[in-house]
Structures are given as structure tokens and as C-alpha cells.
C-alpha positions as CSV (number, residue, x, y, z in Angstrom):
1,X,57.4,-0.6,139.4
2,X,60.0,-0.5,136.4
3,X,59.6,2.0,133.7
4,X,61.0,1.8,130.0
5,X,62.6,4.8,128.5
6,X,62.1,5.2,124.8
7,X,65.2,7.0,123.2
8,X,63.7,7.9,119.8
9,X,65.3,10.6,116.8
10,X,65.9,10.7,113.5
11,X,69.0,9.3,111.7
12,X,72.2,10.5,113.2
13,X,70.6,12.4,116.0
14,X,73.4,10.8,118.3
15,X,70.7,8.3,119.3
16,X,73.6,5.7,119.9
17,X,75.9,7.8,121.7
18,X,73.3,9.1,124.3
19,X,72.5,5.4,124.6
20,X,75.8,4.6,125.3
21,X,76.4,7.3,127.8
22,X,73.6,6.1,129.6
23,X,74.1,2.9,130.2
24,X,77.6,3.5,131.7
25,X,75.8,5.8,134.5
26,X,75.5,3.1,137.3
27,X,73.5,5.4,139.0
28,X,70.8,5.0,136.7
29,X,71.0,1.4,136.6
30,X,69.6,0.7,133.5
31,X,69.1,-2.4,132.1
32,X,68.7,-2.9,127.9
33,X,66.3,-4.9,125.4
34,X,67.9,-6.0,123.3
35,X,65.8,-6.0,119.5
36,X,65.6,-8.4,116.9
37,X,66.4,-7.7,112.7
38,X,66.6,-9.2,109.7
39,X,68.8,-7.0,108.2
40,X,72.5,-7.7,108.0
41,X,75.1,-7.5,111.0
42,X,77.1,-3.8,110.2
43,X,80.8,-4.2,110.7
44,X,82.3,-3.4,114.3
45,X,78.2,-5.4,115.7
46,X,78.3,-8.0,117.8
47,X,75.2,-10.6,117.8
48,X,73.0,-9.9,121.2
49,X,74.3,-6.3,121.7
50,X,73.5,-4.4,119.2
51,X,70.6,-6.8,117.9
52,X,69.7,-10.7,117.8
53,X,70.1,-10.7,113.9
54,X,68.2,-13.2,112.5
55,X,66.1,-14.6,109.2
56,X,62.8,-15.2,108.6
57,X,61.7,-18.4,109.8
58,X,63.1,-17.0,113.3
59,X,60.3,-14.3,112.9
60,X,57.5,-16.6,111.5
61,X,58.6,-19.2,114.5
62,X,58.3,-16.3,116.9
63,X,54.8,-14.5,115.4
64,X,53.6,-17.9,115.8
65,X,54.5,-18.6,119.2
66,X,52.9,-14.7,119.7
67,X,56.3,-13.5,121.2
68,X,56.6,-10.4,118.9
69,X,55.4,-7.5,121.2
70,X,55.8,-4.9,117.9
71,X,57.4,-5.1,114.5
72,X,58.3,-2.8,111.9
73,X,59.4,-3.7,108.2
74,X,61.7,-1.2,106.1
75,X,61.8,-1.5,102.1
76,X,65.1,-0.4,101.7
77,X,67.6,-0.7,98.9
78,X,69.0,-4.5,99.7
79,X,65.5,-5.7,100.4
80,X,63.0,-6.2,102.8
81,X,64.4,-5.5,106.8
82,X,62.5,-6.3,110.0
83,X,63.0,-5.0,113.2
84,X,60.9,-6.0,116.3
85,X,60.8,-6.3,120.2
86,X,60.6,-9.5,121.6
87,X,58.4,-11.1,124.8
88,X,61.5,-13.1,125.6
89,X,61.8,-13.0,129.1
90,X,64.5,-9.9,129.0
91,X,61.8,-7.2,130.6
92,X,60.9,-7.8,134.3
93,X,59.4,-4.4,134.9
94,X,58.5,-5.4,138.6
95,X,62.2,-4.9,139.0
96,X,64.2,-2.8,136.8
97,X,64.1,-0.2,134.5
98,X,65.1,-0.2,130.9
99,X,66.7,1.9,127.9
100,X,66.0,1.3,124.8
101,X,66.4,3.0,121.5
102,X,63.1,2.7,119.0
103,X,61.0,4.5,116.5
104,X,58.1,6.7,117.2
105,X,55.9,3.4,115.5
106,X,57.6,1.4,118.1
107,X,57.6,3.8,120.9
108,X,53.1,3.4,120.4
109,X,53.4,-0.8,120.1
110,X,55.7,-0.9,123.4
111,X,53.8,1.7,125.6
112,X,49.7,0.0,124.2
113,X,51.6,-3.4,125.5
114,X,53.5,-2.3,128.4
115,X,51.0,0.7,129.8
116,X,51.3,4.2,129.2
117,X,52.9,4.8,132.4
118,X,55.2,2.0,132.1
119,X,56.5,3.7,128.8
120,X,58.0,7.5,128.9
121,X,59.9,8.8,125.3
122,X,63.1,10.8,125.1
123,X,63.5,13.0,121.9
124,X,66.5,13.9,120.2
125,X,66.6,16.2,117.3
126,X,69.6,18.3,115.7
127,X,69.4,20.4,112.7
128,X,68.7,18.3,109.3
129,X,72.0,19.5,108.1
130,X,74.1,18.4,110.5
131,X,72.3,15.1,110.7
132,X,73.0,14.6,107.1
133,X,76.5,15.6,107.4
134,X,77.0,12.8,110.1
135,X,75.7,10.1,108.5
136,X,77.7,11.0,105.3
137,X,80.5,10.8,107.4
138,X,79.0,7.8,109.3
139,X,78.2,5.8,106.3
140,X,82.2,6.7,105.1
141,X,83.6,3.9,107.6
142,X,81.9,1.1,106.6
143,X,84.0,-1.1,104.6
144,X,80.8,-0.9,101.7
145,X,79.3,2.4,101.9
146,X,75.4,2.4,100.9
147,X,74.6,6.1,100.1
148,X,71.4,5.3,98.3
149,X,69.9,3.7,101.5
150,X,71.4,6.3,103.8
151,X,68.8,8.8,101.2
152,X,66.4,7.0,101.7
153,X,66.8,6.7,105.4
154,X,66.9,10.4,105.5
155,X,63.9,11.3,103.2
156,X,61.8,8.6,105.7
157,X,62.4,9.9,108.8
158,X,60.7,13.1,107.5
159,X,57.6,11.2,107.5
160,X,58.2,9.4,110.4
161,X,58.8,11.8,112.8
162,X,56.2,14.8,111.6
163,X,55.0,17.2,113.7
164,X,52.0,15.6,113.1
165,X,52.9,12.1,114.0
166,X,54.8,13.4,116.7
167,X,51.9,15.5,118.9
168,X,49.4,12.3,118.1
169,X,51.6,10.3,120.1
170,X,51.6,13.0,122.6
171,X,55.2,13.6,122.4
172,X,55.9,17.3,123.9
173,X,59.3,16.9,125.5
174,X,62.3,17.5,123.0
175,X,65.9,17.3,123.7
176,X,68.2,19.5,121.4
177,X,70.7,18.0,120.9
178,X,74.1,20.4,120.4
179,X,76.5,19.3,122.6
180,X,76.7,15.7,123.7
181,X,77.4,16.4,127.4
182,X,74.7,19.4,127.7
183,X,71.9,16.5,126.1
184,X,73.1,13.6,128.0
185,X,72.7,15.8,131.7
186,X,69.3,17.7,130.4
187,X,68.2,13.6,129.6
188,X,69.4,12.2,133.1
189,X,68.0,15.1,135.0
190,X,64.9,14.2,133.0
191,X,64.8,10.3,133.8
192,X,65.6,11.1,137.7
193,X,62.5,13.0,137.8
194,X,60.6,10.4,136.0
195,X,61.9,7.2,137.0
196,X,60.0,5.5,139.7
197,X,57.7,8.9,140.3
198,X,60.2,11.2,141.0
199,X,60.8,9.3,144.2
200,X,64.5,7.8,143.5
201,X,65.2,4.4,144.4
């Protein structure tokens, strides 16, 4: 059986990157899921990759037709945004694995669905300074900058990811992340030994 791997930091922990890298490693054969929001498409996005963007009568049509596996709602400057995992028919775990990228909240929806030992979390952290300096410099190339929600981003993920939070949801295993290429072979090394019960495919 498949397994889901849960690749969860906060802000500008090079989440995206590590994701990335991943994904290109055939060897690993990964497959993605991809998540559903409300909030607007980002410049350089494309619609299905990076999410299925989409309003709210999309996400009342799909409570209703009890497709929405977990959701989580931000207050952030420009409104209310959603962001959820769909039962759409993308997860076969009888077949594949996955990668996704989540929050700790949605990291605890997927695995009380899916099983917890369907479910297995990666986290990256890097110093608070550097994250901050990344996602000034982040939040530079995009055509509208929004500073103020990139604060508030910031101050959340304090909360979010706690120490507290973190051992409730029985996450020991942390991946530091300095260099990109050091973190991305500490994380493969990791899933190898994890995927399919250390047995390889």
C-alpha cells in the first residue's frame, strides 16, 4: 500500500523547493494532490498545478456532495481564504505514493481520514530570520507586493507550528533546513526508509 508524505514548515522554509526537487526524482515516483483555494491565482500559477482555484459555491457544491476530506480558512488582509483537500478521485493509495505540501491542521485531517500509517510528515524549519528575510525578498517579485499579509503570515505560523502543537501531533522528526541539497538527500534517505516499510518497490 501507498503512503502520503506530508511536507509541512513554516513560511519560507523552502517548502516549494524541496517539493519541487522531489518530484523530479523518478526514483521516487511520486505522484501530487493537487489542493483546492479560494484565494487568488499568484502571478507565474497555473490553474491544477499549483492549486484548483476556485470560489465559494465550488466549496459549498463540494461540502455538500461530502468531497472535502479537510479544510482550513485564513482571515487574512484581502478577506476570507480557504484551502482544502479534495476526495476527487486523484489518491489511489492501493497504487502510488503521494507528496504533498500542507499545514500541521491538515497534516491531522489527512492522516484521521487516510490512517495513521497511510500518512508520515516531513518538517522543515530554518532560522526565523532567515525565513523572514526570504519572504521579504519573496514577496518583492510579485507585481503587487502585500507586506501586511506576509506579517501576518509570519506572526501565525508562530502559533501554528508550536512546540506544543507540534509534539501533540506526535511530530519528532525535524529537517534543518540550511542547504537545499543537504535537506533534500537527508528527506529522500528519509522517505526510502519509510516508503512502503522500508522494503523499496
Amino acid at each position: 500500500m501507498g503512503k502520503i508524505y506530508c511536507i509541512m514548515g513554516k513560511s519560507s522554509a523552502g517548502k516549494d523547493t524541496i517539493y519541487k526537487r522531489l518530484l523530479c526524482d523518478q526514483r521516487l515516483s511520486f505522484k501530487t494532490i493537487v489542493s483546492y483555494t479560494t484565494r487568488p491565482i499568484r502571478e507565474g500559477e497555473h490553474e491544477g498545478v499549483e492549486y484548483f482555484f476556485c470560489d465559494e459555491n465550488q466549496v459549498k457544491r463540494l461540502s455538500e456532495q461530502n468531497k472535502i476530506i479537510e479544510l482550513r480558512a485564513y482571515d487574512t488582509i484581502q478577506g476570507i481564504w480557504k484551502y482544502f483537500t479534495v476526495d476527487d478521485g486523484q489518491i489511489d493509495l492501493g497504487k502510488q505514493d503521494y507528496l504533498i505540501i500542507g499545514t500541521l491542521e491538515s497534516y491531522l485531517k489527512i492522516r484521521e481520514y487516510f490512517g495513521k500509517e497511510r500518512v508520515v510528515p516531513i518538517y522543515i524549519e530554518v532560522e526565523d530570520g532567515e525565513r523572514l528575510m526570504r519572504a521579504i525578498t519573496r514577496e518583492r517579485q510579485q507585481a503587487r507586493p502585500k507586506y501586511e499579509e506576509l506579517c501576518r503570515r509570519f506572526l501565525a505560523d508562530a502559533a501554528d507550528f508550536s512546540e506544543e502543537k507540534l509534539k501533540a501531533a506526535g511530530v519528532e522528526k525535524r529537517f534543518y533546513n540550511r542547504t537545499l541539497e543537504e535537506t533534500e538527500d537527508e528527506i529522500k534517505a528519509y522517505i526510502v526508509k519509510n516508503t512502503r516499510n522500508g522494503k523499496g518497490r
